[in-house]
N, C-alpha and C positions, 0 to 999 in steps of 0.2 A: 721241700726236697728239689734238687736239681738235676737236670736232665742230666745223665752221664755226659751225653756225647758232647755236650758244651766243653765239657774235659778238654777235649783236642781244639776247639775253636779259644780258649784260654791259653792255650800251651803256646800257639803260635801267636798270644798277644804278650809273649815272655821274652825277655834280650833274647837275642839270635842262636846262643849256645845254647838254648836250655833245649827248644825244639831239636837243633843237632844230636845234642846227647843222649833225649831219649829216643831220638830215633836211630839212632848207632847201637842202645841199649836193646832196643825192641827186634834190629839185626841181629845183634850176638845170639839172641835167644832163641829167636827164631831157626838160626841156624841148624838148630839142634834136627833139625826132621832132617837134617841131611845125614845125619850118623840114627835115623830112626830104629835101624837091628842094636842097638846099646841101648840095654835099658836105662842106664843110667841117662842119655838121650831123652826118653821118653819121660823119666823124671824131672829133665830140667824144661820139656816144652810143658806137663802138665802143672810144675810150679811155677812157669813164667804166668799159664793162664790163669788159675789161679790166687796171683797177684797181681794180675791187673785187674779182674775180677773185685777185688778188696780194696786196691785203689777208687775202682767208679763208684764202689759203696760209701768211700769217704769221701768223696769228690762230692757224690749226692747227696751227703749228711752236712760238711763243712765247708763245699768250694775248692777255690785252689789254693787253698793254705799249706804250709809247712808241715803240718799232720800228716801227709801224704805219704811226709817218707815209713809211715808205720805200714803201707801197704807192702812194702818190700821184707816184711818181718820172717817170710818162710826161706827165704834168701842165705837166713845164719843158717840154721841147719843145711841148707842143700850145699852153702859153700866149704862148711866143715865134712861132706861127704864127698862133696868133689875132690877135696884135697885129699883126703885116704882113696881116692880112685886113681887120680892122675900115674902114681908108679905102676899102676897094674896097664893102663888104657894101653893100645896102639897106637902105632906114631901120627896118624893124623887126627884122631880122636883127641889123642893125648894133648897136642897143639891148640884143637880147639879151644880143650877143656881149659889149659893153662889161659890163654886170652879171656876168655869167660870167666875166668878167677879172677883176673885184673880190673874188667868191666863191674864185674859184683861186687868186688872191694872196693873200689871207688863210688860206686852207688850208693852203696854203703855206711859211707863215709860222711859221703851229702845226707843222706836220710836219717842220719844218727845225728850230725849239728842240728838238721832241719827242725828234726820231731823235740829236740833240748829246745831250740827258740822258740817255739810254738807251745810249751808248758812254760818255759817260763815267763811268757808273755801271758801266757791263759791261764795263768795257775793248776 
């Protein structure tokens, strides 16, 4: 097994966008302790934690593989509840939220080709 924290001394041995991304990723979410009176706030920093959590788990099992994007798997559910939130939210909540839908869709996006190469290369 491997050290989690290699995790990040790996990331920034990645083309230059990759470090940017998730660290713009790991903003957005963070964000959230700034709207912390919204529970729903408080649900997107305890699934941010919680996925990164299950990232280091696979990070420690497999490396820096493609696998990885299966750590963001709590992600579907919290984005399909975000999105029944955003007409209710306040208008700076609501903005957040909307940006946060953008960043987790695209993450998304990446983590769903990622985790298909990575079976279909590993069977």
């Amino acid at each position: 097994m491997r050290n989690p924290l290699l995790f990040f001394v790996e990331l920034m041995q990645q083309p230059l966008w990759i470090p940017l991304w998730v660290s713009a990723l790991m903003m957005v979410n963070m964000a959230s302790l700034f709207f912390w009176h919204e529970v729903l706030a408080q649900i997107i920093f305890i699934t941010f934690m919680a996925s990164a959590m299950i990232m280091m788990l696979l990070y420690s099992h497999f490396g820096f593989e493609k696998i990885l994007g299966l750590g963001h798997i709590l992600w579907i559910p919290l984005l399909i509840y975000i999105f029944i939130q955003i007409p209710e939210a306040e208008q700076a909540f609501r903005h957040y939220l909307i940006v946060l839908s953008a960043f987790i869709s695209i993450s998304l996006l990446f983590d769903a080709m990622d985790t298909f190469k990575y079976f279909k290369k590993n069977g």
